[in-house]
FINU-226349 format. One record per residue (C-alpha): residue in one letter; chain; x, z, y. Coordinates in Angstrom, 2 decimals, decimal comma. Layout:
BEGIN
<atom rest="a" kette="A" px="X" pz="Z" py="Y"/>
...
***
This chain:
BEGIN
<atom rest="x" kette="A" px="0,00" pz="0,00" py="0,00"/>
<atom rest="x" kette="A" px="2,81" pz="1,04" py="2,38"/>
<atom rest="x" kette="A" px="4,81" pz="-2,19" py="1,64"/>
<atom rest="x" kette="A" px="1,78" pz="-4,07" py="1,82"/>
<atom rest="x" kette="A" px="1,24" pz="-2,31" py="5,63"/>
<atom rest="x" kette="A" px="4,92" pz="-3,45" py="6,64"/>
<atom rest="x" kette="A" px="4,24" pz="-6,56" py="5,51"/>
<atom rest="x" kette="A" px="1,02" pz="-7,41" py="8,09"/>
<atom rest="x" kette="A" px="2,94" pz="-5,64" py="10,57"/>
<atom rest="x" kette="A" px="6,45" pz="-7,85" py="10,17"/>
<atom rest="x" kette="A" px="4,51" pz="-11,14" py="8,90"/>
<atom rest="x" kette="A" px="2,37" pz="-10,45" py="12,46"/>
<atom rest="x" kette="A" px="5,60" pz="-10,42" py="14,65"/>
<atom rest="x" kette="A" px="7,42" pz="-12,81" py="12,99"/>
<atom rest="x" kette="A" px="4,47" pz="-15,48" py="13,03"/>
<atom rest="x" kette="A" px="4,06" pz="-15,03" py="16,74"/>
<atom rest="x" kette="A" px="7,30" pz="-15,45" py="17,58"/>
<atom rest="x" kette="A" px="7,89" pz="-18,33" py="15,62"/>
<atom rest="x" kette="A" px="4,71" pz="-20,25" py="16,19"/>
<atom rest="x" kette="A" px="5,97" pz="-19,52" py="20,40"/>
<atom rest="x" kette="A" px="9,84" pz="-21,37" py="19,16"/>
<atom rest="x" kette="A" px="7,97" pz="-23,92" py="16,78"/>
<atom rest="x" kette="A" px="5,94" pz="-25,10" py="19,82"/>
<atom rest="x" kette="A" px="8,69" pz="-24,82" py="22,27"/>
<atom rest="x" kette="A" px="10,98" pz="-27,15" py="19,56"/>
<atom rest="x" kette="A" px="8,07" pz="-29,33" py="18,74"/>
<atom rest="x" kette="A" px="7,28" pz="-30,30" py="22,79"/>
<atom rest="x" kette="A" px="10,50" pz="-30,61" py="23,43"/>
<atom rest="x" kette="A" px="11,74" pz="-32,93" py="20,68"/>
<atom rest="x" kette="A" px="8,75" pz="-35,12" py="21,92"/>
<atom rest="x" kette="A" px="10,47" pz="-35,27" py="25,37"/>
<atom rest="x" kette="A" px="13,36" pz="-35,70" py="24,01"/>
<atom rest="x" kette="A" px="12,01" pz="-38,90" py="22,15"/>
<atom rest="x" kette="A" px="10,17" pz="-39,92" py="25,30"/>
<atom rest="x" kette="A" px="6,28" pz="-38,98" py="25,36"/>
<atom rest="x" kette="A" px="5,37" pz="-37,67" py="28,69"/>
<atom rest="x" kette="A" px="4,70" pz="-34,10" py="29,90"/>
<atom rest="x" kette="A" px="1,24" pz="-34,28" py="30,17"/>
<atom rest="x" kette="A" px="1,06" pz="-35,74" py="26,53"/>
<atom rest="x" kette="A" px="3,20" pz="-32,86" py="25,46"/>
<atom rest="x" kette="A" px="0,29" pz="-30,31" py="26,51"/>
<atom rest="x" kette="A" px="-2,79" pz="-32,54" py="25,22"/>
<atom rest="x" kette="A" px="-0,78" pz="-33,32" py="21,81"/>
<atom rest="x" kette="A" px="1,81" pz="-30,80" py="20,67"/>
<atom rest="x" kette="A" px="1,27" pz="-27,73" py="23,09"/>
<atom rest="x" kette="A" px="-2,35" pz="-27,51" py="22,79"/>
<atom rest="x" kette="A" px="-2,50" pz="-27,70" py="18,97"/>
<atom rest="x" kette="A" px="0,67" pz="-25,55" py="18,80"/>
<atom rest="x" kette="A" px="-1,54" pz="-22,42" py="20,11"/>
<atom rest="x" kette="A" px="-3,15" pz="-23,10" py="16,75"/>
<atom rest="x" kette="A" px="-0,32" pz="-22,79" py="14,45"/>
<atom rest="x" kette="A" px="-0,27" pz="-19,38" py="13,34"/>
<atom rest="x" kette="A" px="-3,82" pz="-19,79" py="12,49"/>
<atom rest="x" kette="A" px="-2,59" pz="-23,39" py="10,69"/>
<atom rest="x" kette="A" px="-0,18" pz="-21,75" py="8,78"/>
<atom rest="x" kette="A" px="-1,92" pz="-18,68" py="7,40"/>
<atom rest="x" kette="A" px="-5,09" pz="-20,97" py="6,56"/>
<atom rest="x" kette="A" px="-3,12" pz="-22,92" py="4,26"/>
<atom rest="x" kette="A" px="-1,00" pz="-20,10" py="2,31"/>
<atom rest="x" kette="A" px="-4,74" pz="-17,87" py="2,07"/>
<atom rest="x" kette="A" px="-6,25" pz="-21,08" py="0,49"/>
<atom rest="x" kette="A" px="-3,11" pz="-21,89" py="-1,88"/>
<atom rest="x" kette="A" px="-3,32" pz="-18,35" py="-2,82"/>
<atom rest="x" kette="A" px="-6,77" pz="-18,25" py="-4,03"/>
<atom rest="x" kette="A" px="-8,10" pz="-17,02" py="-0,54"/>
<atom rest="x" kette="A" px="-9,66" pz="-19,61" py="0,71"/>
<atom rest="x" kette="A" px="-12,47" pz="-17,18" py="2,69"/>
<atom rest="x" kette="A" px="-9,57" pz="-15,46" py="4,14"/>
<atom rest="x" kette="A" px="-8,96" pz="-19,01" py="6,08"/>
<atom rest="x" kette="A" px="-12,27" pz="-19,34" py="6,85"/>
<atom rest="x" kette="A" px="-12,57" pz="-16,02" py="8,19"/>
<atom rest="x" kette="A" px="-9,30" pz="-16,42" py="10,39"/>
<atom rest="x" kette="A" px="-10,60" pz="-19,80" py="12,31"/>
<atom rest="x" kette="A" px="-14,26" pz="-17,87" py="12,85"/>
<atom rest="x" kette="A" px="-12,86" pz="-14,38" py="14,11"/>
<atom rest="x" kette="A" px="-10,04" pz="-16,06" py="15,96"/>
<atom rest="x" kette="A" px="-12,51" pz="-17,73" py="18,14"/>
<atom rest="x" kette="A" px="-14,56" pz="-14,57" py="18,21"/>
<atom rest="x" kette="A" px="-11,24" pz="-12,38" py="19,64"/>
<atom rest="x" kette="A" px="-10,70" pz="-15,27" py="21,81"/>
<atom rest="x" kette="A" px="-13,35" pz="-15,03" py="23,91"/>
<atom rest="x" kette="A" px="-14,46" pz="-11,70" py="23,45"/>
<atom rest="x" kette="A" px="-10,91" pz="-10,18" py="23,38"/>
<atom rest="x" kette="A" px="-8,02" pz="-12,40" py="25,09"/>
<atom rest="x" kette="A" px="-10,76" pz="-13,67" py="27,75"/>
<atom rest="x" kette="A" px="-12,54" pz="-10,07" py="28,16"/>
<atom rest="x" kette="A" px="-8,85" pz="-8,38" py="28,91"/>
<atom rest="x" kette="A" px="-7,90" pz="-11,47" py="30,69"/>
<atom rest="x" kette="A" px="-10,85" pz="-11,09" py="33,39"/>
<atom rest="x" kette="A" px="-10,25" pz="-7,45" py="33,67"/>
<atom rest="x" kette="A" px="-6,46" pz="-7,33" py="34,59"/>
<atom rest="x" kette="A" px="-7,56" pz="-10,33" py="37,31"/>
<atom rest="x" kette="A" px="-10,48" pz="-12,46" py="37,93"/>
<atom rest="x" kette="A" px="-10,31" pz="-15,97" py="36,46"/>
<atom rest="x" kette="A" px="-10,61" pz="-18,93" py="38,83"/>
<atom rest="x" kette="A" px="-12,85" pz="-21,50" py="37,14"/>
<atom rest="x" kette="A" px="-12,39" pz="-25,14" py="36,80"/>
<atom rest="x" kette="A" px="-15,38" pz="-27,12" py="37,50"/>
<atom rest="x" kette="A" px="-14,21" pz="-30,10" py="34,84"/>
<atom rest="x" kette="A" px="-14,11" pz="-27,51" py="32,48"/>
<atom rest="x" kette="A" px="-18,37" pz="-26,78" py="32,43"/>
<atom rest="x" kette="A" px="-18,08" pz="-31,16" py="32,46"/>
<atom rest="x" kette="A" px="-16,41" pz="-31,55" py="29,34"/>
<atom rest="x" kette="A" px="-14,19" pz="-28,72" py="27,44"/>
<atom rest="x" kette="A" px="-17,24" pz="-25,92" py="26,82"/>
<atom rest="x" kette="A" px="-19,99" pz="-28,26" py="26,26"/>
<atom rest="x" kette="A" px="-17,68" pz="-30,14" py="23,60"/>
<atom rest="x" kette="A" px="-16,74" pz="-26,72" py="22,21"/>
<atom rest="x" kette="A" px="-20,76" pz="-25,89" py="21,60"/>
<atom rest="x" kette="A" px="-20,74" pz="-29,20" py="19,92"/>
<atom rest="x" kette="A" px="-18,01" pz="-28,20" py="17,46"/>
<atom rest="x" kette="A" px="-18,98" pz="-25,01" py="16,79"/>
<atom rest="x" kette="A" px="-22,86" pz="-26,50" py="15,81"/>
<atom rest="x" kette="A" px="-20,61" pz="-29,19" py="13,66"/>
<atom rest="x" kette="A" px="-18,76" pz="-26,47" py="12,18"/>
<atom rest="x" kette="A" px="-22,00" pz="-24,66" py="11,41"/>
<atom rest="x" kette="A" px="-24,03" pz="-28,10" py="9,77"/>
<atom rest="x" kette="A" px="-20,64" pz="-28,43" py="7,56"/>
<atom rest="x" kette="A" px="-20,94" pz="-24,67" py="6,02"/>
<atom rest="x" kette="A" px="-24,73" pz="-24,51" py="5,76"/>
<atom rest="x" kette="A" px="-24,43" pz="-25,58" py="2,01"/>
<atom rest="x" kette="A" px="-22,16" pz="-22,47" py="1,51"/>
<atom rest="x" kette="A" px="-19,07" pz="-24,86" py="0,79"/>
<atom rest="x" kette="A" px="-16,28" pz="-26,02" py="2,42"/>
<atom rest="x" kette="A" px="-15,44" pz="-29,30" py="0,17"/>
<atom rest="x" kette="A" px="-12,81" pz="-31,89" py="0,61"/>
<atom rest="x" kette="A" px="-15,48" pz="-34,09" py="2,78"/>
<atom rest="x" kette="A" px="-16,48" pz="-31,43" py="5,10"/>
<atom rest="x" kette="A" px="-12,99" pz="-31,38" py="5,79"/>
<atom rest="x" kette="A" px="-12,58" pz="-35,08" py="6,38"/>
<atom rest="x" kette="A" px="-15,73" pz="-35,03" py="8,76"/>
<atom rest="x" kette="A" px="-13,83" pz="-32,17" py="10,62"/>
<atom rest="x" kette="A" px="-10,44" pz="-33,73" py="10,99"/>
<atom rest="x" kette="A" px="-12,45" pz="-36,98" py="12,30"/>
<atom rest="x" kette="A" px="-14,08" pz="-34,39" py="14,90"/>
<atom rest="x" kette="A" px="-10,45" pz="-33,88" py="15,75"/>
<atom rest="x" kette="A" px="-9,37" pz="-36,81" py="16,37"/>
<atom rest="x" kette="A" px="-12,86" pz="-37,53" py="18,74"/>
<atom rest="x" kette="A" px="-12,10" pz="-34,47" py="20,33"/>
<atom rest="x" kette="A" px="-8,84" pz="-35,56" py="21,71"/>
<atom rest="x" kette="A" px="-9,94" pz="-38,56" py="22,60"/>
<atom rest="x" kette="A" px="-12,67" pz="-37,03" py="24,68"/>
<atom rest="x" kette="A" px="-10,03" pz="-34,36" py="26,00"/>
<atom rest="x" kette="A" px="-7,51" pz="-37,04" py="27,22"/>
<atom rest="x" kette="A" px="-10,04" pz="-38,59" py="29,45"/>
<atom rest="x" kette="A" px="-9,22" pz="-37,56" py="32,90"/>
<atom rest="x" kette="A" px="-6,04" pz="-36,52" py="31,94"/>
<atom rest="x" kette="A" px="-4,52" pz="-36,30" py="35,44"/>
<atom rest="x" kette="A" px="-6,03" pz="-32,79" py="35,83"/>
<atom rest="x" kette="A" px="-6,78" pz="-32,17" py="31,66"/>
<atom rest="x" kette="A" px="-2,82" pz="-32,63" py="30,85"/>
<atom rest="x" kette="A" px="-2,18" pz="-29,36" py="33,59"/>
<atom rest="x" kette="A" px="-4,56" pz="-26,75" py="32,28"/>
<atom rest="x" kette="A" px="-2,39" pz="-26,63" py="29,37"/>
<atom rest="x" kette="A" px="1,47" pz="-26,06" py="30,05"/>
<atom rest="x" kette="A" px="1,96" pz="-23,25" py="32,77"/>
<atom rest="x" kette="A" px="4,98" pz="-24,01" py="35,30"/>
<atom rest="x" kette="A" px="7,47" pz="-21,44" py="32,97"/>
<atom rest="x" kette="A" px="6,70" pz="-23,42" py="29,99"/>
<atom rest="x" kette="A" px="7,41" pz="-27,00" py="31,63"/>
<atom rest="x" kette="A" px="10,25" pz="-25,76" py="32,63"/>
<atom rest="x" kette="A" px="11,61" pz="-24,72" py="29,42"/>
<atom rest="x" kette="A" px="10,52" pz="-27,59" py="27,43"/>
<atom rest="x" kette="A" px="12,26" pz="-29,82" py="29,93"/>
<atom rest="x" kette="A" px="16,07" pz="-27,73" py="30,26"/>
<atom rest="x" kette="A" px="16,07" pz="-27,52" py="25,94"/>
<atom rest="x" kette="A" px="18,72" pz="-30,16" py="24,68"/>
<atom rest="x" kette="A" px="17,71" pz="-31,93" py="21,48"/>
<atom rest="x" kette="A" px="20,20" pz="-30,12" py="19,47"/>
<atom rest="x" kette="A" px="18,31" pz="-26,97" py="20,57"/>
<atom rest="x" kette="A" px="14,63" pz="-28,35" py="20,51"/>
<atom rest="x" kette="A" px="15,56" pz="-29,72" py="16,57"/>
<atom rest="x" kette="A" px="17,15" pz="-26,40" py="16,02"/>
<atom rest="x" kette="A" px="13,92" pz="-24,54" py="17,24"/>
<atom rest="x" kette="A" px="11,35" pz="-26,64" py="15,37"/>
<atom rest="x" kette="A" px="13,39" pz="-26,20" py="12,16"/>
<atom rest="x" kette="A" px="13,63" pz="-22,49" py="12,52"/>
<atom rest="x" kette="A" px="10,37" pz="-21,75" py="14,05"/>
<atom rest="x" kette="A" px="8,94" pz="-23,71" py="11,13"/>
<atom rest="x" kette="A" px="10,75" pz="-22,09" py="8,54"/>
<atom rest="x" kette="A" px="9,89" pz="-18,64" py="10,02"/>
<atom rest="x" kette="A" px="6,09" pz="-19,91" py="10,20"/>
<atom rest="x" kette="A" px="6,12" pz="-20,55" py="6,47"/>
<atom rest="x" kette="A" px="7,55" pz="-17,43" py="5,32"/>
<atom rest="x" kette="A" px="5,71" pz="-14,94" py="7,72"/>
<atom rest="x" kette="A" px="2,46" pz="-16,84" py="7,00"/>
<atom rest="x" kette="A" px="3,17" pz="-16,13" py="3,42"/>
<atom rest="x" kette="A" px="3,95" pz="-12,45" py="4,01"/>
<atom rest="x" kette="A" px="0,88" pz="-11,71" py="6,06"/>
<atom rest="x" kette="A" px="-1,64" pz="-13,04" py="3,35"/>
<atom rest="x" kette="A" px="0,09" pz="-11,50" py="0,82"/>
<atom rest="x" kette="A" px="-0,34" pz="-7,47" py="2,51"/>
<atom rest="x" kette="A" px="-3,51" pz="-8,80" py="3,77"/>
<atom rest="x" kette="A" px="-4,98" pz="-9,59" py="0,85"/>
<atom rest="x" kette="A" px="-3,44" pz="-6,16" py="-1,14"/>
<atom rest="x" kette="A" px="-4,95" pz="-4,20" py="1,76"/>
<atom rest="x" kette="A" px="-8,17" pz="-5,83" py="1,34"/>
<atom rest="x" kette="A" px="-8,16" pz="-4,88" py="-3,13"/>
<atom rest="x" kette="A" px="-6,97" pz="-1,38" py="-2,07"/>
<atom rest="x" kette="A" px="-9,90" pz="-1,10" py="-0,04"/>
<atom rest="x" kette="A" px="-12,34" pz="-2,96" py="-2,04"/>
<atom rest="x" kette="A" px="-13,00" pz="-5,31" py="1,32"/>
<atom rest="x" kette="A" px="-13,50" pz="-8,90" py="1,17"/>
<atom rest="x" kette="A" px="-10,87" pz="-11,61" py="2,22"/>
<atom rest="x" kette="A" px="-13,42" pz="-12,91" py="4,65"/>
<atom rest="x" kette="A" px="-12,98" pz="-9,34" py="6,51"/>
<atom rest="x" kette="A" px="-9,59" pz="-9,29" py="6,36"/>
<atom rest="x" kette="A" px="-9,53" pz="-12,66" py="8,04"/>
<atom rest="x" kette="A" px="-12,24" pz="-11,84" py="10,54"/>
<atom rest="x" kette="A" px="-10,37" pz="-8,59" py="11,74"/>
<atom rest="x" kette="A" px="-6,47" pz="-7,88" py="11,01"/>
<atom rest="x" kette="A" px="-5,25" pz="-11,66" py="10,63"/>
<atom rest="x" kette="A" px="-7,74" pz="-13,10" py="13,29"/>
<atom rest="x" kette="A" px="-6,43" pz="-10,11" py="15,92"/>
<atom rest="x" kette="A" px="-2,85" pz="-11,00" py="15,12"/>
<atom rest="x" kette="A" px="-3,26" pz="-14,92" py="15,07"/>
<atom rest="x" kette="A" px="-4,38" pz="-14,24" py="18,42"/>
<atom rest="x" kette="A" px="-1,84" pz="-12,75" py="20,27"/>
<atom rest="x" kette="A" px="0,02" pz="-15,35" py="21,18"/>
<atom rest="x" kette="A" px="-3,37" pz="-16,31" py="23,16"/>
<atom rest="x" kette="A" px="-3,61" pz="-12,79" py="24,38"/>
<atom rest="x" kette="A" px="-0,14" pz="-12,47" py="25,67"/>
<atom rest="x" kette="A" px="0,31" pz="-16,30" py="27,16"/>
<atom rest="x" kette="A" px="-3,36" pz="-15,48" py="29,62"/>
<atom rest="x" kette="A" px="-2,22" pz="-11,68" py="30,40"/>
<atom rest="x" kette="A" px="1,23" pz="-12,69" py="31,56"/>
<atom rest="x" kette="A" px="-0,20" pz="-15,49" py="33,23"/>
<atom rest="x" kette="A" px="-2,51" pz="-13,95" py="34,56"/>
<atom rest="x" kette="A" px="0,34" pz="-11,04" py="36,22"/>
<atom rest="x" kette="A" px="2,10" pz="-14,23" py="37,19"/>
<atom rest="x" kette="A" px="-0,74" pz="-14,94" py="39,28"/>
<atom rest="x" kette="A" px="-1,16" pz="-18,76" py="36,82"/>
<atom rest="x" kette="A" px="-4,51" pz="-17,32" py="35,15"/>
<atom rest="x" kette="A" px="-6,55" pz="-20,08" py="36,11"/>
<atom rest="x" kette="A" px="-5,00" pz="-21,61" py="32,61"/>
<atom rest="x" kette="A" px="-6,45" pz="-18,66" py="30,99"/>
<atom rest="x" kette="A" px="-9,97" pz="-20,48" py="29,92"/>
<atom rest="x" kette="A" px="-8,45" pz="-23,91" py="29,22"/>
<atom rest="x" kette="A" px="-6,10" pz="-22,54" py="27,21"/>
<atom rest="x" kette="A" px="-8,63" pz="-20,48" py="24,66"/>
<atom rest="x" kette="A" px="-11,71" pz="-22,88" py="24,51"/>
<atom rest="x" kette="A" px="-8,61" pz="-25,58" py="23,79"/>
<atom rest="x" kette="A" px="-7,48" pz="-23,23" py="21,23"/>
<atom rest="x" kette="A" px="-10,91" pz="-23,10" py="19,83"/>
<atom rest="x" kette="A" px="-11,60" pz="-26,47" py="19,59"/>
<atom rest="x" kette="A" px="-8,68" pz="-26,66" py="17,39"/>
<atom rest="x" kette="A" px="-9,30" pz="-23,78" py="15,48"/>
<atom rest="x" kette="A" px="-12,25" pz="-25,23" py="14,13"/>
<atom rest="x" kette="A" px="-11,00" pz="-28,99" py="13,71"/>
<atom rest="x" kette="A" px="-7,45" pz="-28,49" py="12,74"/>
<atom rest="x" kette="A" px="-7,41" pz="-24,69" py="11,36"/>
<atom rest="x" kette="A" px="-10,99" pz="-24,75" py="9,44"/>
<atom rest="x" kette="A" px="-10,46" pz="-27,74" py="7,80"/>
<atom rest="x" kette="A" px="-7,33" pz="-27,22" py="5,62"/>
<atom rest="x" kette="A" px="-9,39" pz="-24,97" py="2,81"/>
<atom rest="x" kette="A" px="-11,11" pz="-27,83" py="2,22"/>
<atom rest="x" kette="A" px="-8,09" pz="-29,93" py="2,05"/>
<atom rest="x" kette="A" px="-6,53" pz="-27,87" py="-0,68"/>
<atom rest="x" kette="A" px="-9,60" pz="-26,70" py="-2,83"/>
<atom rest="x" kette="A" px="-13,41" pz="-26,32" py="-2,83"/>
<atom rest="x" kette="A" px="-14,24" pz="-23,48" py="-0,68"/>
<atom rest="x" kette="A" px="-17,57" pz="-21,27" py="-1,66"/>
<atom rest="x" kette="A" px="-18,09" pz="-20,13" py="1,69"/>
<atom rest="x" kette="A" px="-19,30" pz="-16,15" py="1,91"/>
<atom rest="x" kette="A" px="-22,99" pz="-15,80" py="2,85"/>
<atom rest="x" kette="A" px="-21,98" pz="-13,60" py="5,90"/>
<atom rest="x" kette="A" px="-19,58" pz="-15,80" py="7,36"/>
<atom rest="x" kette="A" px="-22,54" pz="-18,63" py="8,14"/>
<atom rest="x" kette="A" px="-25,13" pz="-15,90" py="8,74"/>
<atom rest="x" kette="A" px="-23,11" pz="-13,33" py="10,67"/>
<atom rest="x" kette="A" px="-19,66" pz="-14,40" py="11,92"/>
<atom rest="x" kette="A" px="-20,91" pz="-18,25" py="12,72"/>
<atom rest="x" kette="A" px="-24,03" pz="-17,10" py="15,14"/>
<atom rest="x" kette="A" px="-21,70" pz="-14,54" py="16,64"/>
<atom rest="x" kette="A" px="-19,16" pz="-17,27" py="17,70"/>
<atom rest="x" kette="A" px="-21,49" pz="-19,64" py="18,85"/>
<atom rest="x" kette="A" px="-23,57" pz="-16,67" py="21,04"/>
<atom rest="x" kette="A" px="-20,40" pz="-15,87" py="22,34"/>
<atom rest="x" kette="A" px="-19,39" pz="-19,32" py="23,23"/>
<atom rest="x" kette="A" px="-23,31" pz="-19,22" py="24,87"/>
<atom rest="x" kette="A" px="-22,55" pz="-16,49" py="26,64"/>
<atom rest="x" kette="A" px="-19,70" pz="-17,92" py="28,49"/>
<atom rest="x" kette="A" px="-21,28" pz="-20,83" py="29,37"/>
<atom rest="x" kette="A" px="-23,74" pz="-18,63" py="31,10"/>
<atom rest="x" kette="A" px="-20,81" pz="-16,89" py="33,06"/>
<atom rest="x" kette="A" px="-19,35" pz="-19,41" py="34,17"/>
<atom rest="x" kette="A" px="-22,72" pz="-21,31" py="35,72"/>
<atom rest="x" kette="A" px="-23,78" pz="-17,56" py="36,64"/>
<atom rest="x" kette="A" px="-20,47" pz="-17,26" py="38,39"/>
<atom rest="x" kette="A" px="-20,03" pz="-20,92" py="39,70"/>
<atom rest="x" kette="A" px="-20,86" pz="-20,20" py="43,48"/>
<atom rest="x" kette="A" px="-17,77" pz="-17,39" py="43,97"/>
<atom rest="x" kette="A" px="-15,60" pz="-19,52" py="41,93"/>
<atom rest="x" kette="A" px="-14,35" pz="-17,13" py="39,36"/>
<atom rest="x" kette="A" px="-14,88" pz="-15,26" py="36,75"/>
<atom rest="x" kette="A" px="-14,14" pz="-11,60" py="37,20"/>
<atom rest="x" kette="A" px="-14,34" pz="-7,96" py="35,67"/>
<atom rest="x" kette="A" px="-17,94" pz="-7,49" py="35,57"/>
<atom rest="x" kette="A" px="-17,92" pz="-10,85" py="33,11"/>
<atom rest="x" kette="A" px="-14,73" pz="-9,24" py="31,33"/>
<atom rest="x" kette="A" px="-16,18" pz="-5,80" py="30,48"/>
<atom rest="x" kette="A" px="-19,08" pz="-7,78" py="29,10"/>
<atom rest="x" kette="A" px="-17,27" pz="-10,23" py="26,80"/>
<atom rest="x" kette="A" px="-14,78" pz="-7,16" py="25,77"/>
<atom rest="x" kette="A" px="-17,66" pz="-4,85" py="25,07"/>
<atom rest="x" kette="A" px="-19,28" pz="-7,87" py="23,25"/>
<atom rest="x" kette="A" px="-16,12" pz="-8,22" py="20,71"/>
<atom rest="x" kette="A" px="-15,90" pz="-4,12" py="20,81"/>
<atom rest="x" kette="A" px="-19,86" pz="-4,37" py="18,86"/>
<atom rest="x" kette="A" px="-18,77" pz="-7,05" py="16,89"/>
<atom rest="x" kette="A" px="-16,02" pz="-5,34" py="15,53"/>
<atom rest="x" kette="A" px="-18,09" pz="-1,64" py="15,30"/>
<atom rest="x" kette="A" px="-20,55" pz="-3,76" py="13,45"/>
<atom rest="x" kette="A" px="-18,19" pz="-5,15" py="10,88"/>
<atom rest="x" kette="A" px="-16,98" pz="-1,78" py="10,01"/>
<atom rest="x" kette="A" px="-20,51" pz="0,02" py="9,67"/>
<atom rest="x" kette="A" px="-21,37" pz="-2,74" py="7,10"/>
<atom rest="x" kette="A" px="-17,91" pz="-2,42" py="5,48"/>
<atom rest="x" kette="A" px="-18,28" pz="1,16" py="4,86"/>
<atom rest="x" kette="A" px="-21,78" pz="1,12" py="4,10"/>
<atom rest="x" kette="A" px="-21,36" pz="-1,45" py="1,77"/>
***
């Protein structure tokens, strides 16, 4: 049980660290090879914010945990907006982009009701996942329209500036190592998870929903916090509905990809009407707070107290059940 612990804890740190040196490698190979900045933060950047998720979908599902990766991509987007957004808000008030109520949330409902019509036969098969990835590749389509002002929402000033000053020696040296460090802290994290889970007598799906969904998002969490100190926040909500998009194209569908999924009951009936209400919800904020312009504590203590009954709730039914 205690190695198990050290396990989540290490697998956690290592994962974040490396999916933040994976991405950094990643954009700036692409640079490197010549694909432009704003590219970079459509392409590589935006789906990088995605990798931990990426990588602990696929080990859960080669492992025989397949509702472990399906509970990551739904309670990642859950501590998203609820969590990353909801602390976000409170340490300073967002600034909202109008383009963003245009085009990013409304396609965001639209995968998460996708998402939902693919799990409402309780599997996730090999052609849901096909369907998904095609999503994917619609979404960026849409997402790359406009992309004078898309391409900036994603790639702060500090991380421009990195990507650009990295040699290739040092970008191929970071992708290899934050890859590397991906696979094996991915691999570490399921594993404790999932002993944590049989010592408790808790589901995977729970597991995913709470410990490995929380630490898949920090990287999220820590990007819009010390963006938002940097006075750069206004990235903050591009940067999670982005991330969300992608959880549920590029993150939901590998499952699928490996192995027939049979989905947990509570995952479409609980954890799927929870994201989209919460993706509702900030719809509503952000029309509610369109006149002032941004979005600020009083819509943070409600999205954090939101995720804080969420999570209350998951725990009542775990130990009742």
């Amino acid at each position: 049980m205690i190695t198990a612990l050290v396990a989540v804890l290490i697998g956690l740190v290592v994962l974040v660290w490396s999916a933040d040196k994976f991405v950094l490698g990643a954009a700036a190979t692409a640079r490197r090879l010549g694909m432009s900045p704003l590219l970079v933060g459509l392409t590589i950047v935006s789906i990088g914010t995605s990798a931990p998720e990426l990588f602990v979908s696929a080990v859960a599902t080669l492992d025989g945990a397949g509702n472990l990766a399906i509970g990551n991509a739904l309670g990642s987007n859950i501590t998203n907006i609820g969590l990353v957004l909801g602390i976000t808000a409170l340490v300073s008030p967002i600034p909202l982009k109008k383009k963003l109520l245009r085009k990013e949330l409304p396609l965001l409902l639209l995968v998460s009701i996708l998402v939902g019509l693919t799990l409402a036969d309780l599997e996730l098969s090999y052609i849901d996942s096909i369907l998904l990835l095609a999503g994917l590749v619609a979404a960026m389509y849409i997402l790359f329209q406009e992309s004078d002002d898309s391409g900036e929402s994603l790639v702060d000033e500090d991380e421009a500036a990195a990507i650009e000053s990295l040699s290739t020696k040092m970008a191929v040296f970071w992708l290899l190592l934050g890859l590397v460090c991906l696979m094996i802290s991915s691999k570490a994290l399921v594993w404790g998870a999932t002993e944590i889970a049989r010592s408790f007598g808790i589901s995977d799906l729970m597991i995913g929903l709470t410990i490995v969904a929380i630490g898949t998002s920090l990287p999220e969490l820590a990007a819009s916090v010390a963006s938002a100190l940097k006075g750069h926040h206004d990235i903050a909500i591009g940067n999670v509905i982005g991330s969300n998009i992608f959880n549920l194209l590029a993150v939901m569908p590998v499952p699928g990809l490996i192995a027939t999924v049979a989905v947990e009951p509570m995952a479409l009936y609980r954890d799927l009407p929870v994201m989209l209400a919460l993706t509702l919800v900030l719809l509503v904020l952000f029309i509610l707070n369109r006149r002032s312009g941004v979005m600020g504590r009083f819509s943070g203590s409600l999205l954090g107290l939101s995720y804080l009954g969420y999570l209350t709730t998951l725990f009542m039914m775990t130990s009742n059940g």
